[in-house]
C-alpha positions in Angstrom: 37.3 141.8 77.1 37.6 138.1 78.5 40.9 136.8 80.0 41.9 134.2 78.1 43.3 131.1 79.8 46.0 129.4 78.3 47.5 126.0 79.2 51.2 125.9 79.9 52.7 122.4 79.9 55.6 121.6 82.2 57.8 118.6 81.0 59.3 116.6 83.6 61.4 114.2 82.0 64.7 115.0 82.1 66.0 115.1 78.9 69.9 113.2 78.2 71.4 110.3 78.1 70.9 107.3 80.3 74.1 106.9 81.5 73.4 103.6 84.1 74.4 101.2 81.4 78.0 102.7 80.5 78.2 102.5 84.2 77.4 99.1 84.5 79.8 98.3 81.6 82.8 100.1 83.3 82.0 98.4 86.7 82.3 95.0 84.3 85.8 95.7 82.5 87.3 97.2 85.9 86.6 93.3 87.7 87.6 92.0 84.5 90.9 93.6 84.7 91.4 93.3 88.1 90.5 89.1 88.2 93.1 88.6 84.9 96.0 90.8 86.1 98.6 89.3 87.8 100.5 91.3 90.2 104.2 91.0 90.7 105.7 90.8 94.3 108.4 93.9 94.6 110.5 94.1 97.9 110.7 97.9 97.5 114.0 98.9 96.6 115.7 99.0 93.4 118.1 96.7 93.0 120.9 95.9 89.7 120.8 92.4 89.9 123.8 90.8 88.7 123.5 88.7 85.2 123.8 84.6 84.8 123.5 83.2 81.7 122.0 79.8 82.9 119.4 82.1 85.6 116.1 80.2 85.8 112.4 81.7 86.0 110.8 80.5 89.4 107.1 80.6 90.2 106.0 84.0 91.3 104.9 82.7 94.9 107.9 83.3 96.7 109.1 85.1 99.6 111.6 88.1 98.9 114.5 89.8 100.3 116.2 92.5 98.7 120.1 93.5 99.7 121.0 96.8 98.3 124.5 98.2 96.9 125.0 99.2 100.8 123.9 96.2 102.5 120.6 97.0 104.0 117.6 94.3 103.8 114.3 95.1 102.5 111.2 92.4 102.8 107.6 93.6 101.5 109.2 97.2 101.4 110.0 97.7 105.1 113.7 98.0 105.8 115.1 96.0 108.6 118.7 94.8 110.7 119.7 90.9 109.9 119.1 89.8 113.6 114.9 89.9 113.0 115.2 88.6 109.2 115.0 85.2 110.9 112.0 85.8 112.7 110.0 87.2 109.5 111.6 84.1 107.3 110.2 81.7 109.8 106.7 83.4 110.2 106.0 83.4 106.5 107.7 80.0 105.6 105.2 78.2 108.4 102.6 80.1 107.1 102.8 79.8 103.6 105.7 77.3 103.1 107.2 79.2 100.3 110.9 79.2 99.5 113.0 82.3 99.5 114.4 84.9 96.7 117.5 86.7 97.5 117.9 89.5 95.4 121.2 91.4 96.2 122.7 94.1 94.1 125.7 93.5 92.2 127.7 95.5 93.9 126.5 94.2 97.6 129.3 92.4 99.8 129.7 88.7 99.5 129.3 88.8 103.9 126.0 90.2 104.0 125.1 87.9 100.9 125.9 84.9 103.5 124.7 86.2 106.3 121.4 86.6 105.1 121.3 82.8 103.6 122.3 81.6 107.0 119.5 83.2 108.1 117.1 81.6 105.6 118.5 78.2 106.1 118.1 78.5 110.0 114.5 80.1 109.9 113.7 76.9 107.9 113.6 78.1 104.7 112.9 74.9 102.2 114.6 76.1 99.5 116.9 79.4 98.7 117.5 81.2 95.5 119.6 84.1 94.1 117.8 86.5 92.0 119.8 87.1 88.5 119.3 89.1 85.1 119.3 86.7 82.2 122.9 87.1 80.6 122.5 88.0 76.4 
């Protein structure tokens, strides 16, 4: 009896889905989100701001420094003493030329408060605010 030879065909396309496209389209919304989000400055520490009912919004480009309920300072989230807020205030404000946030917790003492605008003013700050909740 003859041997039979039979043909056996291997397929070597994979077989699925193309997924290169949905790739491409996530790639696409994550730059989208990231170009039209706008991200908020924080100074690190949580602070309960004290409420004004005539508080103003600013523009978002400003330098901040935080005073918590005990009196320490907080700028970009680093803690630090008063004596090299100066130096930091006068770095960014001749870099940048943007005016300075306070934001001290209500219950922060009135000294500390001045010390660190004294500060501000002498590092050349150009302008100074207070940071306030808006007052229903």
């Amino acid at each position: 009896m003859p041997l039979r030879h039979s043909r056996i065909t291997i397929d070597t396309e994979a077989k699925g889905i193309n997924v290169a496209p949905l790739i491409d389209m996530v790639f696409i919304l994550l730059i989208f989100f990231l170009v039209t989000t706008s991200f908020v400055a924080e100074t690190g520490v949580t602070v309960d701001r004290a409420a004004a009912a005539t508080a103003t919004s600013l523009e978002r480009e400003n330098i901040l420094v935080s005073i918590d309920a005990h009196g320490n300072l907080y700028m970009e989230g680093r803690a630090l003493r008063l004596p090299s807020l100066g130096a930091l205030v006068r770095q960014q404000v001749s870099a940048t030329g943007r005016p300075v946030v306070i934001i001290a917790d209500a219950a922060s003492r009135h000294d500390t408060l001045m010390s660190v605008i004294d500060e501000c003013k002498k590092a050349g700050a150009p302008a100074i605010s207070l940071a306030a909740e808006r007052a229903p």
